[in-house]
TORLUM-826681 format. One record per residue (C-alpha): x, y, z; residue number from 1; residue in three letters. Coordinates in nm, 4 decimals, padded with zeros to 6 digits. Example, Ala and Ser with C-alpha at 12.3 -4.5 7.8 and 13.67 -1.06 7.14 Angstrom:
<recs>
+----------+----------+----------+-----+--------+
!        u !        v !        w ! num ! residu !
+----------+----------+----------+-----+--------+
!  01.2300 ! -00.4500 !  00.7800 !   1 !    ALA !
!  01.3670 ! -00.1060 !  00.7140 !   2 !    SER !
+----------+----------+----------+-----+--------+
</recs>
This chain:
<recs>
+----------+----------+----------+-----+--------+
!        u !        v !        w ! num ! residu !
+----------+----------+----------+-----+--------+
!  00.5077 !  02.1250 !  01.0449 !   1 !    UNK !
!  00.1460 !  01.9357 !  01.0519 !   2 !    UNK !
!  00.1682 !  01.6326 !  00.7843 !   3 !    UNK !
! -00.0322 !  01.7400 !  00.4550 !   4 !    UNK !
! -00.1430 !  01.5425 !  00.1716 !   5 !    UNK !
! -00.0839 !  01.6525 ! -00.1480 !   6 !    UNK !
! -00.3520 !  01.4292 ! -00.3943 !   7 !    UNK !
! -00.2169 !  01.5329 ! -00.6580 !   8 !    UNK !
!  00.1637 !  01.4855 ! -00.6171 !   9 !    UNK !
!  00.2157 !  01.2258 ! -00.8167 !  10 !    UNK !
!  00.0891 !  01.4248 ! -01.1424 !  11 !    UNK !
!  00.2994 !  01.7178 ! -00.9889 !  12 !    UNK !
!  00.6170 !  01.5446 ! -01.0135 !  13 !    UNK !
!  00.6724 !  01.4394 ! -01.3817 !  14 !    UNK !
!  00.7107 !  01.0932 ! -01.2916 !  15 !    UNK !
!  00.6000 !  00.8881 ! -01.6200 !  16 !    UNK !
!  00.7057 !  00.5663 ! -01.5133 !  17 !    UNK !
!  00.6563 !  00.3313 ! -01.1731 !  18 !    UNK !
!  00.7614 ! -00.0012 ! -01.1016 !  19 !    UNK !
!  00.6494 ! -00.3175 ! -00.8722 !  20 !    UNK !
!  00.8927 ! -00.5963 ! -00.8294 !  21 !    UNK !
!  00.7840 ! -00.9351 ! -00.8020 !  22 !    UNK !
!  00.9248 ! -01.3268 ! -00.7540 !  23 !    UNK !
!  00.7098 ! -01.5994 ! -00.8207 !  24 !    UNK !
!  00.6025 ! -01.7124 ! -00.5378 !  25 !    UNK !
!  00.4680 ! -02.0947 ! -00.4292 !  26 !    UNK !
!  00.1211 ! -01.9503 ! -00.3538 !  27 !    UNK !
!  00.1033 ! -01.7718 ! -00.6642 !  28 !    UNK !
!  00.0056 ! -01.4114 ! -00.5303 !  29 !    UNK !
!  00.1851 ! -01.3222 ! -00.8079 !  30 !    UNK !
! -00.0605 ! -01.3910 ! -01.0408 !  31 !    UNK !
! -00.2893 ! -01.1145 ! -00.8981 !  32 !    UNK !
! -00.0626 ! -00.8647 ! -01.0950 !  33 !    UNK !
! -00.0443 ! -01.0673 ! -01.3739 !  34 !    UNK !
! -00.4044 ! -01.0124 ! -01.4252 !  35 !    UNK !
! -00.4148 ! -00.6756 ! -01.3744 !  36 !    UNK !
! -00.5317 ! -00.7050 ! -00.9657 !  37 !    UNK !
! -00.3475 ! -00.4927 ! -00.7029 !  38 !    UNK !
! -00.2947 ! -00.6885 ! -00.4120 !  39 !    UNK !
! -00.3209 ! -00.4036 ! -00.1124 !  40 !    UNK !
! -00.1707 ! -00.5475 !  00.2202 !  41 !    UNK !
! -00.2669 ! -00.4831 !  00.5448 !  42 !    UNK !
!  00.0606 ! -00.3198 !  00.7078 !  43 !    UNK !
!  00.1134 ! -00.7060 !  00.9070 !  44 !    UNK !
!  00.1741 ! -00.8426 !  00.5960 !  45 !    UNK !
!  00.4573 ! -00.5789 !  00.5145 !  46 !    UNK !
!  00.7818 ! -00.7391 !  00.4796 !  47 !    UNK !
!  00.9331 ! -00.4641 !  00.7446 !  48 !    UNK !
!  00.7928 ! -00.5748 !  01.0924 !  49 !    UNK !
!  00.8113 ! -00.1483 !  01.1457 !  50 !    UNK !
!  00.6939 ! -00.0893 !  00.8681 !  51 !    UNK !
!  00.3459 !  00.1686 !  00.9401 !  52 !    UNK !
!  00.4240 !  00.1718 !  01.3472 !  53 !    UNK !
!  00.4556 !  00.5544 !  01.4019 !  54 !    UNK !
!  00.3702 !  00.5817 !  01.7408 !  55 !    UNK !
! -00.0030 !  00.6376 !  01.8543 !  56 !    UNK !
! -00.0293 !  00.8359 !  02.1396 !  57 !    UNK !
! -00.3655 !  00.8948 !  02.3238 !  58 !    UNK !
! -00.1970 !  01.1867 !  02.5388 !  59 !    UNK !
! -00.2456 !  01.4372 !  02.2577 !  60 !    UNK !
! -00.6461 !  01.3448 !  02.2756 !  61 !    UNK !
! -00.7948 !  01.6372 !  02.4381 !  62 !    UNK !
! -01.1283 !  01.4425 !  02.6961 !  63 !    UNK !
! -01.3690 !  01.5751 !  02.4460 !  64 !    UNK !
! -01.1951 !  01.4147 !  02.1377 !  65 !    UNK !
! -01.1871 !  01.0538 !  02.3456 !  66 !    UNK !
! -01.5533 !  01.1099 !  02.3643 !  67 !    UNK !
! -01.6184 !  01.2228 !  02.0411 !  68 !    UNK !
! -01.4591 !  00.9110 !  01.9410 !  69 !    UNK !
! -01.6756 !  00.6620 !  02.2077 !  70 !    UNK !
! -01.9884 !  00.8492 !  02.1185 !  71 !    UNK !
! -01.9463 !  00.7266 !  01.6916 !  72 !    UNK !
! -01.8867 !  00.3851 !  01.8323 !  73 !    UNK !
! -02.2774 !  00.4101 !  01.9529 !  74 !    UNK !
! -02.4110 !  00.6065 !  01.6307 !  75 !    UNK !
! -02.6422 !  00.2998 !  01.6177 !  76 !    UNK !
! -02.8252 !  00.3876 !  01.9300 !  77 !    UNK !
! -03.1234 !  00.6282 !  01.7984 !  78 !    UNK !
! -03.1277 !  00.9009 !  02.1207 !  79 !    UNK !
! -02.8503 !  01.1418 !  02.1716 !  80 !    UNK !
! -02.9557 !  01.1448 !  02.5689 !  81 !    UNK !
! -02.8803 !  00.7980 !  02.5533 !  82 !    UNK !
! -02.5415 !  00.7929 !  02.4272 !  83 !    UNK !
! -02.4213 !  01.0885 !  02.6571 !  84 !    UNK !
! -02.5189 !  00.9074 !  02.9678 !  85 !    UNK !
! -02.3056 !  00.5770 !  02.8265 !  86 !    UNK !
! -02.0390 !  00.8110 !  02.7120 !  87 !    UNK !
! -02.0318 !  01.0125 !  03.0481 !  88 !    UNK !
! -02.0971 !  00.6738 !  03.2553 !  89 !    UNK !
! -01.7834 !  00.5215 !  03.0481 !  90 !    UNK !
! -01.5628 !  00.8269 !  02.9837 !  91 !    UNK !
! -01.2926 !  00.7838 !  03.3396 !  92 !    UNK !
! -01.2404 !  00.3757 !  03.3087 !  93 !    UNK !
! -01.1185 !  00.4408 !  02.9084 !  94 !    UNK !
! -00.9306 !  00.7089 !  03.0005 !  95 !    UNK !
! -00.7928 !  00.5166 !  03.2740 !  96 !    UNK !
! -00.7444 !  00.1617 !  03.0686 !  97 !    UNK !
! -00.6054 !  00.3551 !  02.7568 !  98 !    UNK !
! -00.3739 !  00.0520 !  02.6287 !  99 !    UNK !
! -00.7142 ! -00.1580 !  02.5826 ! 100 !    UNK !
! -00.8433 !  00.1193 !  02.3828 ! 101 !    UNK !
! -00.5469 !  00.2107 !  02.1997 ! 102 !    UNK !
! -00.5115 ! -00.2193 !  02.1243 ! 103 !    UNK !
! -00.8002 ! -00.1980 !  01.9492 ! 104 !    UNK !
! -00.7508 !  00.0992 !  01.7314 ! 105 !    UNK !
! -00.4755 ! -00.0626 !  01.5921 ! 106 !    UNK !
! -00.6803 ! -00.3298 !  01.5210 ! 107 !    UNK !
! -00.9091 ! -00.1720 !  01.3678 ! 108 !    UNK !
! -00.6585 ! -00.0056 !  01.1683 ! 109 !    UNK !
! -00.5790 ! -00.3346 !  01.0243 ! 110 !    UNK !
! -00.8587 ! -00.4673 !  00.9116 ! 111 !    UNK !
! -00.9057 ! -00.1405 !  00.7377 ! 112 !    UNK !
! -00.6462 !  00.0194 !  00.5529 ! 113 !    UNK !
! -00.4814 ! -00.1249 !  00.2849 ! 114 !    UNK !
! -00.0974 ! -00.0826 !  00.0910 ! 115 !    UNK !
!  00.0534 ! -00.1589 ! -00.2347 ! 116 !    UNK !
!  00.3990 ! -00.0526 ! -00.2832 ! 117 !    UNK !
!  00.5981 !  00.0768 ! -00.5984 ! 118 !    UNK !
!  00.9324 !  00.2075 ! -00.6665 ! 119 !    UNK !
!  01.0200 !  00.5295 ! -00.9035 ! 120 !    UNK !
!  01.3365 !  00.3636 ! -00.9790 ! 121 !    UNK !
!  01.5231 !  00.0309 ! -01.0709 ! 122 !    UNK !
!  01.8499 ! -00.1087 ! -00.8710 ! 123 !    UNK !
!  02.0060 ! -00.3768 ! -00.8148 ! 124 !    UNK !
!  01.9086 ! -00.3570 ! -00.4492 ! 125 !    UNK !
!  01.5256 ! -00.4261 ! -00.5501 ! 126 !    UNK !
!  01.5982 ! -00.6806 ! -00.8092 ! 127 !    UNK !
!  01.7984 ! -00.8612 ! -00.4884 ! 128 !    UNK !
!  01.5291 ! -00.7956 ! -00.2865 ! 129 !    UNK !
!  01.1947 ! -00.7984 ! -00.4191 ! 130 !    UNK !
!  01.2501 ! -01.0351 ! -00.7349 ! 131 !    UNK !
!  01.4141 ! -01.2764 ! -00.5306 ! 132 !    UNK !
!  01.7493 ! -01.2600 ! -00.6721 ! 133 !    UNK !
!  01.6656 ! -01.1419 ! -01.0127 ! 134 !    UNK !
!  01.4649 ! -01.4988 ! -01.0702 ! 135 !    UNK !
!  01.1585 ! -01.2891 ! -01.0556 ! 136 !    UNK !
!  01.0186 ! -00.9637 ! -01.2821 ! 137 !    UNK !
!  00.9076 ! -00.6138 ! -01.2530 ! 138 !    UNK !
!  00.6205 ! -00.4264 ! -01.4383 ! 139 !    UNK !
!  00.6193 ! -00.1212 ! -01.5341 ! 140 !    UNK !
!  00.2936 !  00.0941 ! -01.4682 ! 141 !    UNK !
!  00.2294 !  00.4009 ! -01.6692 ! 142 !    UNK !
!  00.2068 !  00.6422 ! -01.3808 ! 143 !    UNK !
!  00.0107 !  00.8864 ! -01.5530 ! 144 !    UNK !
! -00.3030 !  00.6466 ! -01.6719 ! 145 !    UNK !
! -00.2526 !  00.4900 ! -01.3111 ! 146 !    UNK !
! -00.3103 !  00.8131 ! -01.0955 ! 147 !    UNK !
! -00.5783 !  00.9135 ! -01.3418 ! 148 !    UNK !
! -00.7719 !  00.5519 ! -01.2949 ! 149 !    UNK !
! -00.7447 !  00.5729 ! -00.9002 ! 150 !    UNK !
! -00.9148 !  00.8778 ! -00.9191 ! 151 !    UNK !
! -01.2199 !  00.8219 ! -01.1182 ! 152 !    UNK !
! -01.2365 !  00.5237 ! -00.9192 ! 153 !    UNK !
! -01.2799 !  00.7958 ! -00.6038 ! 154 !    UNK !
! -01.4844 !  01.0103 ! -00.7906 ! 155 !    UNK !
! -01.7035 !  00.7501 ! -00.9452 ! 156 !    UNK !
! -01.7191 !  00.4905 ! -00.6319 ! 157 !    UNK !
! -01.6196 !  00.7154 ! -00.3317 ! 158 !    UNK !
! -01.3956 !  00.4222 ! -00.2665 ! 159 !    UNK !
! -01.0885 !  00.6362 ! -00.0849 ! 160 !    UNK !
! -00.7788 !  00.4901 ! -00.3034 ! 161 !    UNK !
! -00.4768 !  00.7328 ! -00.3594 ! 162 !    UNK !
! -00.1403 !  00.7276 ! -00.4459 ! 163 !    UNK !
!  00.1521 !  00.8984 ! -00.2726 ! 164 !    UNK !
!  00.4769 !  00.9555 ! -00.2321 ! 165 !    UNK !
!  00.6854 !  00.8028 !  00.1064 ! 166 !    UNK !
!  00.8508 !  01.0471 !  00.3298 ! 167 !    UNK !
!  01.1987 !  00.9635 !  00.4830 ! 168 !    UNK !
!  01.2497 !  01.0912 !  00.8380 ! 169 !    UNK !
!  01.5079 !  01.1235 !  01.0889 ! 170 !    UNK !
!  01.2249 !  01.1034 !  01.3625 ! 171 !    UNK !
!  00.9053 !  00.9548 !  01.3427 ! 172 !    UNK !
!  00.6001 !  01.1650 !  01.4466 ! 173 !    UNK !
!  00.3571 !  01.0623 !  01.6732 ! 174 !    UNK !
! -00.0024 !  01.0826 !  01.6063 ! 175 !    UNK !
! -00.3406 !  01.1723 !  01.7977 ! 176 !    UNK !
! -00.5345 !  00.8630 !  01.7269 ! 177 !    UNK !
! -00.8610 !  01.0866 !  01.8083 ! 178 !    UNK !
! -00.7941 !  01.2595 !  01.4794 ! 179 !    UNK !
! -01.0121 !  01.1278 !  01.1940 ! 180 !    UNK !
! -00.8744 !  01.3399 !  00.8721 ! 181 !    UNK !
! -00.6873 !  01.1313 !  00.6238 ! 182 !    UNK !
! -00.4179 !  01.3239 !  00.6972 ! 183 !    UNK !
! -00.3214 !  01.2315 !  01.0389 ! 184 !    UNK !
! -00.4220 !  00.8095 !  00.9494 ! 185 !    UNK !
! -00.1885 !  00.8485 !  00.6311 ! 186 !    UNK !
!  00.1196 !  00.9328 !  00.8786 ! 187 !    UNK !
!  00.1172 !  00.5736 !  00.9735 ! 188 !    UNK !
!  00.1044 !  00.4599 !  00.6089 ! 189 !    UNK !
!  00.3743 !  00.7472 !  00.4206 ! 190 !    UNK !
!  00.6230 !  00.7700 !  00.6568 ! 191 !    UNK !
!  00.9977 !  00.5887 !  00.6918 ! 192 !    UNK !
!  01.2779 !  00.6130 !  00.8461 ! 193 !    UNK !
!  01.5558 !  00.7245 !  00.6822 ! 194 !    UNK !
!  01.7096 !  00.3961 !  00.6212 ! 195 !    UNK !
!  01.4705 !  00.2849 !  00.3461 ! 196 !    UNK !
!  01.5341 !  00.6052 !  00.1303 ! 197 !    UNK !
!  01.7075 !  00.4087 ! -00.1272 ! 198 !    UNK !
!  01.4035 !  00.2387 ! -00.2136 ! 199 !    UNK !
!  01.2094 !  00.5765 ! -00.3480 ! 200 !    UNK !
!  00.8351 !  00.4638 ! -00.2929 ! 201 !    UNK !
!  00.5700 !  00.5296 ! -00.4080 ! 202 !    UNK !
!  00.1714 !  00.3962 ! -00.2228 ! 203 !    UNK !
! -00.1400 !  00.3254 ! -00.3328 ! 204 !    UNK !
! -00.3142 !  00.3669 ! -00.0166 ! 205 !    UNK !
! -00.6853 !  00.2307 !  00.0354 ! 206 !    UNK !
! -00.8477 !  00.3392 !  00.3207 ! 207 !    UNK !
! -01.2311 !  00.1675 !  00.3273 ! 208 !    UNK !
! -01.1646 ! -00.1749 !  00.4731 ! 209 !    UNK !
! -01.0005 ! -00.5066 !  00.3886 ! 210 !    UNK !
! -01.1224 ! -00.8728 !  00.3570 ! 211 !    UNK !
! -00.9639 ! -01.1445 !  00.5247 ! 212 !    UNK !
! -00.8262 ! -01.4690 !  00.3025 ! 213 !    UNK !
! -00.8789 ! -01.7354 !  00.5638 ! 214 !    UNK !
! -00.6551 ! -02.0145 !  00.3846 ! 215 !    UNK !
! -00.3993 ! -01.7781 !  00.4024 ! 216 !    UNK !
! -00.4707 ! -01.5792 !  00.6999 ! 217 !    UNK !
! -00.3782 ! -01.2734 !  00.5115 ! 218 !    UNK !
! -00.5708 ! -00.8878 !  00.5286 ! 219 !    UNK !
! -00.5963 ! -00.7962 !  00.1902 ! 220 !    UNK !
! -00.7889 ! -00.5548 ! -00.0813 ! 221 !    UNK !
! -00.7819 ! -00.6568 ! -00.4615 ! 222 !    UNK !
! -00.8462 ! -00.4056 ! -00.6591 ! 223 !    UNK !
! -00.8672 ! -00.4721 ! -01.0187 ! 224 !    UNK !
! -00.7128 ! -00.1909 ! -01.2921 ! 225 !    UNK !
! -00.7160 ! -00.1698 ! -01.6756 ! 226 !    UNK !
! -00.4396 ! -00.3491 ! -01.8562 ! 227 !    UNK !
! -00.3678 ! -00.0067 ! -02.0050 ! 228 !    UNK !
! -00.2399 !  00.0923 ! -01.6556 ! 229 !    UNK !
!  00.0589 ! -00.1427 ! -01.6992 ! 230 !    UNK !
!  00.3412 ! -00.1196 ! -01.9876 ! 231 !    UNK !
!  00.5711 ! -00.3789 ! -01.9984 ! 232 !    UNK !
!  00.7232 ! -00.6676 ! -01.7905 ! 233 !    UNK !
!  01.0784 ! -00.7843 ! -01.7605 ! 234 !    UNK !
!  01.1735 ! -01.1154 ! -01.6561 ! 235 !    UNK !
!  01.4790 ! -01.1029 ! -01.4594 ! 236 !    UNK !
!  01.8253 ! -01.2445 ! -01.5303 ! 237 !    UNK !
!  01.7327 ! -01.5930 ! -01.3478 ! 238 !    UNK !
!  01.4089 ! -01.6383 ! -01.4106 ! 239 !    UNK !
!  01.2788 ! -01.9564 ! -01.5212 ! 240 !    UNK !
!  01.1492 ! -02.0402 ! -01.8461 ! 241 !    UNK !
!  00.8613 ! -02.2666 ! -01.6556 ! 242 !    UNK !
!  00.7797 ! -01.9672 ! -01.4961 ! 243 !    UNK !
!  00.8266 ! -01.7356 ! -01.8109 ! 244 !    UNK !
!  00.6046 ! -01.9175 ! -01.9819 ! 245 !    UNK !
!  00.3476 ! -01.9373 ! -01.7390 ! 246 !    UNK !
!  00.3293 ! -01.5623 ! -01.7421 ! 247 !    UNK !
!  00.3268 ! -01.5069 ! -02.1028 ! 248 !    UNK !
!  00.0093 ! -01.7601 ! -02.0887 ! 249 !    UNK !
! -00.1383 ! -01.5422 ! -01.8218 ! 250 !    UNK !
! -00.0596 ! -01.2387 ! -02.0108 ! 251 !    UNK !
! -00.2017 ! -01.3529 ! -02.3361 ! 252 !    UNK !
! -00.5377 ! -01.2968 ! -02.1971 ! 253 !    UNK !
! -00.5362 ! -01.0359 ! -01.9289 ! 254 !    UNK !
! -00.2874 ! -00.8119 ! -02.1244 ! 255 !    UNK !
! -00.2238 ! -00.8965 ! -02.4719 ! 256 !    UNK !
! -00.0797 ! -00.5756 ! -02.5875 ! 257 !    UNK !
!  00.2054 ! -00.5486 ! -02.3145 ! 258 !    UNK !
!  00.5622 ! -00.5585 ! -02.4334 ! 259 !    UNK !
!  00.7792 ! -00.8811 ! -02.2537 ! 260 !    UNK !
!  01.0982 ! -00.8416 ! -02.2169 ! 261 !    UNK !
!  01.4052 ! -01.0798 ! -02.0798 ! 262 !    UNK !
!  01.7342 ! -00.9783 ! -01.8867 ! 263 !    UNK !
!  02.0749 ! -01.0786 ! -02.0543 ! 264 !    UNK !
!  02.4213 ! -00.9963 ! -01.9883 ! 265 !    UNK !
!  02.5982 ! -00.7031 ! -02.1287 ! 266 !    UNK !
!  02.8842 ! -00.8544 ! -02.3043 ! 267 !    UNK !
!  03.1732 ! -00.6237 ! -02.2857 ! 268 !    UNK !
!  03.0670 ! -00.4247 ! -01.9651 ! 269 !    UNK !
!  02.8834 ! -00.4611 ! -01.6283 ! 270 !    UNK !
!  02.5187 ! -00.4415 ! -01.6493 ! 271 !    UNK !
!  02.1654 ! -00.5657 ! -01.8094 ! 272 !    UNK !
!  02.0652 ! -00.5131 ! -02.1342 ! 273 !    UNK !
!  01.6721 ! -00.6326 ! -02.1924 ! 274 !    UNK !
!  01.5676 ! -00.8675 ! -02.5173 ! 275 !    UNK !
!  01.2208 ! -00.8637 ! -02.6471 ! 276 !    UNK !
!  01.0725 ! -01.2055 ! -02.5985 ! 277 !    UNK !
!  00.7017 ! -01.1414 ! -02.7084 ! 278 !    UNK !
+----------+----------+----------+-----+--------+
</recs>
């Protein structure tokens, strides 16, 4: 079955509530949610090293897609005539070097396309993982004003932001790189093996381009929202109170109206219960 996207899925599925785990990192990156800023990765900076690598394969490009695709690379030269004698001159070495071709697709593709990555649920597992043994914090977006702010930020900008659901499969598809729809570039983004199933995620996916942060060598988008887009935070079981504090400060101007809340021990059972701290 071809890969569809549904835009409106996440309004579709009754899901009121999505979460992003956090630590607090040395380079403070997590401040950037803090103030309300969505921090959209390119896939290298993913923390899976697999993680949007479904296979890119040039053999399902029909000759007239490869040249469909050389002939928008010179959309800058003003003659058609022109760029048919280039792409017909050109056409049998690319065909023949595919891997330097298909090199810098993916390149491209990185300096392009953007992720930021929520859960639909809260485990133990992401608290471990994500919140660096429960020393860090989760916030909790209201899914509904989120999904409705991404899209009047499409309708309003054109900027192409959405947010969708992950698919876990057995097998990975391969995709025709000569295909332009968002359909066939959001395989690479949407799709997991089965083994991360646990995590239920949700993307925001941004697909106009990213900048680079040269101190850091990172690919990145930020992408500011309104503070109404975000609920509540909760500190985690081991988090600091330096870096409590610091976050409350933060808070106390980006988003004064969110609840804060702190993880304590159940007493007579396993399990968290959450205090209101602010």
């Amino acid at each position: 079955m071809a890969f569809k996207l549904d835009f409106d899925e996440l309004p579709n599925s009754g899901i009121k509530k999505l979460y992003k785990f956090k630590s607090f990192d040395q380079d403070g990156y997590y401040k950037d949610l803090l103030n309300n800023q969505l921090w959209l990765s390119s896939r290298t900076e993913l923390n899976d090293p697999l993680d949007c690598r479904v296979k890119l394969n040039y053999k399902l490009c029909s000759d007239e897609e490869i040249k469909n695709i050389m002939r928008s690379h010179l959309s800058w030269i003003p003659f058609n005539s022109i760029i048919n004698l280039i792409v017909d001159a050109q056409f049998n070495h690319r065909k023949n070097n595919i891997e330097d071709y298909l090199n810098s697709f993916e390149s491209a593709i990185d300096k392009s396309i953007g992720v930021f990555s929520l859960t639909q649920e809260i485990s133990e597992s992401m608290w471990d993982k994500y919140s660096n043994k429960h020393s860090g914090f989760y916030v909790e977006f209201n899914a509904v004003k989120l999904f409705s702010e991404l899209n009047q930020k499409f309708e309003q900008t054109g900027n192409r932001i959405f947010i969708f659901r992950v698919r876990y499969e057995d097998v990975l598809p391969e995709v025709n790189p000569c295909k332009a729809s968002l359909d066939e570039k959001a395989q690479m983004f949407l799709i997991k093996t089965k083994a991360w199933e646990y995590e239920k995620e949700w993307r925001i996916v941004w697909f106009d381009g990213m900048r680079r942060d040269e101190r850091k060598e990172k690919d990145y988008r930020k992408e500011p929202i309104t503070a109404n887009c975000i609920s509540n935070i909760y500190f985690g079981l081991n988090a600091s109170k330096e870096n409590i504090d610091t976050a409350i400060k933060i808070l106390s101007t980006s988003n004064p109206g969110i609840g804060i809340f702190k993880a304590l021990k159940k007493k007579d059972e396993f399990g968290l219960d959450f205090e209101k701290i602010a």
